[in-house]
BALOBA-1460 file (C-alpha; in Angstrom, 3 decimals):
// residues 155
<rec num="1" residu="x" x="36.236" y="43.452" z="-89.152"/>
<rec num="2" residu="x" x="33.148" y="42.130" z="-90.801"/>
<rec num="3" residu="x" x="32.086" y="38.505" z="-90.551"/>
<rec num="4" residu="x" x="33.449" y="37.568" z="-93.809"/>
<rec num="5" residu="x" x="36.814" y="38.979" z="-92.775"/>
<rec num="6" residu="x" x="36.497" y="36.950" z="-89.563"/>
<rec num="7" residu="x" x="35.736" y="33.903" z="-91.866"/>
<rec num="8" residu="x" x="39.060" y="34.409" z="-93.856"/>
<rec num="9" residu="x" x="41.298" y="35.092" z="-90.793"/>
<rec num="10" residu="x" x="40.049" y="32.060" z="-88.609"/>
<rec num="11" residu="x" x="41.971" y="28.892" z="-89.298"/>
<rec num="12" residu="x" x="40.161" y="25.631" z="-90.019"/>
<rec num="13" residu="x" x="40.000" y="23.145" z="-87.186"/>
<rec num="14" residu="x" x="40.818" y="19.603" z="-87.987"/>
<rec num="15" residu="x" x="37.960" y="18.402" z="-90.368"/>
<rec num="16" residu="x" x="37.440" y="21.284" z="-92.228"/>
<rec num="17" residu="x" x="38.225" y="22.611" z="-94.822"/>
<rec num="18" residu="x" x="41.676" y="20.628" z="-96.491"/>
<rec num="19" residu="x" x="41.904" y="19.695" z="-92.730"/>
<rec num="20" residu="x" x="39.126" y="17.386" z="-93.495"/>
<rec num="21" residu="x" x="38.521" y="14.246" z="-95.743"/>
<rec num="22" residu="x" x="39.289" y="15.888" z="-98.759"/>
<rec num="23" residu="x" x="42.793" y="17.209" z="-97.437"/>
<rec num="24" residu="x" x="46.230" y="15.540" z="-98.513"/>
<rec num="25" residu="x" x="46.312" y="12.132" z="-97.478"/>
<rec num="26" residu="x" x="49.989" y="12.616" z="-95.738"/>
<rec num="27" residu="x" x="48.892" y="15.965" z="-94.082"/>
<rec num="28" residu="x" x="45.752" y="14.221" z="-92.795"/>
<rec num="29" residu="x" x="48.482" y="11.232" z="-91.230"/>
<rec num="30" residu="x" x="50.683" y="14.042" z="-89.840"/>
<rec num="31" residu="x" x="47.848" y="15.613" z="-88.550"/>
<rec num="32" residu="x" x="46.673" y="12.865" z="-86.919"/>
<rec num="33" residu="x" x="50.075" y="11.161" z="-85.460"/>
<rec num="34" residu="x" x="50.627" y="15.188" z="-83.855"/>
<rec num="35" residu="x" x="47.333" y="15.103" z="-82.262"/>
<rec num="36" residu="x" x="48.027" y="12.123" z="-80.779"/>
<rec num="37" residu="x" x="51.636" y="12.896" z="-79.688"/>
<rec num="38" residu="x" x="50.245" y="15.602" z="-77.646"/>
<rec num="39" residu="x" x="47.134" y="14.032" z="-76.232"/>
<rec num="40" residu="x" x="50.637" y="10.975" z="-75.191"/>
<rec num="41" residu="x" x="52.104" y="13.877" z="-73.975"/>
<rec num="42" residu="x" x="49.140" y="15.349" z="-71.883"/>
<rec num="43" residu="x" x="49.389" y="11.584" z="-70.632"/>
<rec num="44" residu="x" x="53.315" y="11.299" z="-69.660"/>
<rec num="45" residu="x" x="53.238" y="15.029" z="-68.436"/>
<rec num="46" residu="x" x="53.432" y="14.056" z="-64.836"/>
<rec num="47" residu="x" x="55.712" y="11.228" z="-65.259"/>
<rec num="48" residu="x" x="58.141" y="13.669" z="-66.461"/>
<rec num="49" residu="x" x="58.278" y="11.775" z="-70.220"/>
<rec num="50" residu="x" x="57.288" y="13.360" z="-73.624"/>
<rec num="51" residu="x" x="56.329" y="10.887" z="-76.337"/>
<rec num="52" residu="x" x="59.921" y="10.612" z="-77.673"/>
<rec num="53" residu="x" x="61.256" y="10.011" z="-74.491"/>
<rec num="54" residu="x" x="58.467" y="6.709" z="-74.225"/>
<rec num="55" residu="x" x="59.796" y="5.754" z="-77.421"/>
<rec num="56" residu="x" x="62.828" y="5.630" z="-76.774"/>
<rec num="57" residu="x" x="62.412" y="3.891" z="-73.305"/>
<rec num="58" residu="x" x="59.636" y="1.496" z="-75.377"/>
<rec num="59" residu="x" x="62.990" y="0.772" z="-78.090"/>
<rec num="60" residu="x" x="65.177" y="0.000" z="-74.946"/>
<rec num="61" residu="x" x="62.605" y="-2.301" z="-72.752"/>
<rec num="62" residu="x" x="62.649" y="-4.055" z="-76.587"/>
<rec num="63" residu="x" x="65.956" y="-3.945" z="-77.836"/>
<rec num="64" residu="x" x="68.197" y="-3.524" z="-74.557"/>
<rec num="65" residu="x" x="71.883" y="-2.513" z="-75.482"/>
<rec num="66" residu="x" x="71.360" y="-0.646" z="-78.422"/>
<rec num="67" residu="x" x="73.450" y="2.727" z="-79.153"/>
<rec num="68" residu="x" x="72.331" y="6.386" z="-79.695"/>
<rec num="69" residu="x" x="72.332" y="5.831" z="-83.422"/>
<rec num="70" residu="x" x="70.285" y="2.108" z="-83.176"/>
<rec num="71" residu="x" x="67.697" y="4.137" z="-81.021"/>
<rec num="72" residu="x" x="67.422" y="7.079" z="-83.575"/>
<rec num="73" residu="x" x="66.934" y="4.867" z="-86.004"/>
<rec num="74" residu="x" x="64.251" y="3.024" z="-84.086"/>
<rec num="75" residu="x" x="62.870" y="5.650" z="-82.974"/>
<rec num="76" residu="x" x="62.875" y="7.037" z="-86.314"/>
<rec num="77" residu="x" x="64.722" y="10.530" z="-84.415"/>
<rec num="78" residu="x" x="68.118" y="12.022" z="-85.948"/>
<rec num="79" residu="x" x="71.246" y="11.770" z="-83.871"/>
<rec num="80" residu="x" x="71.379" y="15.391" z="-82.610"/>
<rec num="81" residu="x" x="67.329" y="14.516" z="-81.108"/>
<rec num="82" residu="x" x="68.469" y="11.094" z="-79.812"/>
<rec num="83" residu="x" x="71.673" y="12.424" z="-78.076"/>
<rec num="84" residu="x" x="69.353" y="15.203" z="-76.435"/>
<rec num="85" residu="x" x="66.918" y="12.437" z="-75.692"/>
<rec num="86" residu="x" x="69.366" y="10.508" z="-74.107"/>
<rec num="87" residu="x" x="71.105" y="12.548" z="-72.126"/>
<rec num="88" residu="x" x="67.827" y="14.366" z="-70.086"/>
<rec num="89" residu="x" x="66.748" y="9.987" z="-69.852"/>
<rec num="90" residu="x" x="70.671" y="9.648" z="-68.122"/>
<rec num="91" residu="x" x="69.937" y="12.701" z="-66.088"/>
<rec num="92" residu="x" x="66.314" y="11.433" z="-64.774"/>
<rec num="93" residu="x" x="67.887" y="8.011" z="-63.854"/>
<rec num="94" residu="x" x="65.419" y="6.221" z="-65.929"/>
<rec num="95" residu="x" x="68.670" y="4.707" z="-68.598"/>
<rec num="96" residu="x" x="71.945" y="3.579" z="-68.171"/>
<rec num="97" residu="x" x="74.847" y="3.718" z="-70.188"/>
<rec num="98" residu="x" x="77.852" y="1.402" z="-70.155"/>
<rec num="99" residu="x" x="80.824" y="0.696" z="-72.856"/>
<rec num="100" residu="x" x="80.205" y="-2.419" z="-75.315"/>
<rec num="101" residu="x" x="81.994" y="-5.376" z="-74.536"/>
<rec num="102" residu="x" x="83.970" y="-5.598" z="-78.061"/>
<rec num="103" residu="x" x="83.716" y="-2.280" z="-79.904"/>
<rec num="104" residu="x" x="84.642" y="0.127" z="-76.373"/>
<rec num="105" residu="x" x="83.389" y="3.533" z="-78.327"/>
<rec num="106" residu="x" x="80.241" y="2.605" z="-78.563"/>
<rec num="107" residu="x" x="78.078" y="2.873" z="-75.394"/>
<rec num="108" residu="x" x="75.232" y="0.776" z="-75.003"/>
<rec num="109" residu="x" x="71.740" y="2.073" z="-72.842"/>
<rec num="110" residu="x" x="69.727" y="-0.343" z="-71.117"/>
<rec num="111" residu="x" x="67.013" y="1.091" z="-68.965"/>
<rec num="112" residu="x" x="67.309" y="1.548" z="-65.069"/>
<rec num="113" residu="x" x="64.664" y="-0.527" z="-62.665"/>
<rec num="114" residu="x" x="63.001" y="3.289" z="-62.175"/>
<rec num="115" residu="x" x="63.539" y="3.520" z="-65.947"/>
<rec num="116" residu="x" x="61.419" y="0.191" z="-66.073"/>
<rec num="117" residu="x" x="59.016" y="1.129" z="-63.596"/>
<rec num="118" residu="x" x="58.120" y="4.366" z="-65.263"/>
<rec num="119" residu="x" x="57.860" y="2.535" z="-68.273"/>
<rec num="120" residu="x" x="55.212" y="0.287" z="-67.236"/>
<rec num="121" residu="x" x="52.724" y="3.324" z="-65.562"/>
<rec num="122" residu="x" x="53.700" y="5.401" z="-69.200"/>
<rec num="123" residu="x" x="52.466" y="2.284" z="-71.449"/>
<rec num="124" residu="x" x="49.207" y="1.824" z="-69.610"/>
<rec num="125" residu="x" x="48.416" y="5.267" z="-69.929"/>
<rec num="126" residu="x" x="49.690" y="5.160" z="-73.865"/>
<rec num="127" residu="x" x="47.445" y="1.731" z="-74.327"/>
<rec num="128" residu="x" x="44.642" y="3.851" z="-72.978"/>
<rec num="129" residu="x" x="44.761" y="5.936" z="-75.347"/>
<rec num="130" residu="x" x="45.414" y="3.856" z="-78.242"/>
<rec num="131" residu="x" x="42.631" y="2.059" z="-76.933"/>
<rec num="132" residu="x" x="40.675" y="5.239" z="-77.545"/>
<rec num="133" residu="x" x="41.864" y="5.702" z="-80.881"/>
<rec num="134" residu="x" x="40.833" y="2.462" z="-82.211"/>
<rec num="135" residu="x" x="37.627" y="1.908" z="-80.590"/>
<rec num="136" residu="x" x="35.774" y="2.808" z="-83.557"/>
<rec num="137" residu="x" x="37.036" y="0.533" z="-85.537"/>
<rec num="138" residu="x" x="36.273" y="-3.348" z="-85.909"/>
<rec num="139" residu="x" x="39.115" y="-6.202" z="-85.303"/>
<rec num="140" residu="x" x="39.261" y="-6.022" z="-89.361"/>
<rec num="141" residu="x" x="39.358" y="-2.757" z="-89.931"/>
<rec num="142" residu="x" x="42.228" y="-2.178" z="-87.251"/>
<rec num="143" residu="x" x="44.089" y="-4.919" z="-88.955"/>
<rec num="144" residu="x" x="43.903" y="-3.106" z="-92.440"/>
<rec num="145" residu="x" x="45.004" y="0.188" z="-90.580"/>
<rec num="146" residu="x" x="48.095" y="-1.392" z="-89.391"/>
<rec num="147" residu="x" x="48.954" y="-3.200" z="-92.381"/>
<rec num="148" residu="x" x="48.527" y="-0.099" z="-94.410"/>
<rec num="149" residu="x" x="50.577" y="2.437" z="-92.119"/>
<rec num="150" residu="x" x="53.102" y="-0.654" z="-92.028"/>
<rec num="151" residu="x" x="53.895" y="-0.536" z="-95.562"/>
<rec num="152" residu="x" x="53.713" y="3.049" z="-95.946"/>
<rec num="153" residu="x" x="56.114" y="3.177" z="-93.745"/>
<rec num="154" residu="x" x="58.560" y="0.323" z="-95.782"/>
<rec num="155" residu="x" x="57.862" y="2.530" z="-98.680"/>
């Protein structure tokens, strides 16, 4: 294969080519959230989380007593991920799930002291990171980030 060959059959790394500033604005966000999901789950590896699984123990620690389809929709998952999600979290001992009060078919999670525990080493590491990720930015410009990636999110 000649070098220009080579050229054409190596893929860009992020920041070249449409992987860089002049790529789509929502692959450059996608790009960026994945990169970050898998630098979180570099992070969690040990713990035994993935980034979902912090999510949805972050959702929990938040909003104790919510049901599979609150957390998917907190945790912006679909139901098949969340029940998946839940279950392996039952399995480690790090939720627990118990039948609401009033409405008996719907099961509510709450995390588990280990659940809580593991929580608290996983968002250290996680605020590490997202320490990382914003420390090129001023107090301002973080602010405008957030408020931007809030309302694309509202749509």
């Amino acid at each position: 294969m000649s070098n220009d060959e080579d050229d054409r059959a190596r893929l860009p790394d992020p920041g070249e080519g449409k992987r860089g500033t002049e790529g789509h604005i929502g692959y450059l966000l996608r790009q960026a959230a994945q990169a970050h999901r898998t630098r979180i789950d570099r992070a969690l590896a040990d713990l035994g989380l993935t980034q979902p699984q912090f999510a949805v123990l972050t959702m929990l620690a938040a909003y104790p007593g919510r049901s599979n389809a609150d957390l998917a929709r907190l945790a912006l998952l679909t139901p098949q991920t969340m029940s998946v999600i839940v279950g392996n979290l039952l399995e480690a001992g790090l939720i627990s799930r118990r039948p609401h009060p009033i409405h008996r078919r719907i099961r509510e999670l709450t995390p588990t002291p280990a659940g809580e525990r593991t929580l608290e080493t996983a968002k250290a590491r996680v605020a590490t990171l997202d320490a990382t990720l914003l420390s090129g930015l001023s107090g301002e410009a973080e602010a405008t980030v957030r408020r931007w990636l809030v309302e694309t999110a509202r749509g």
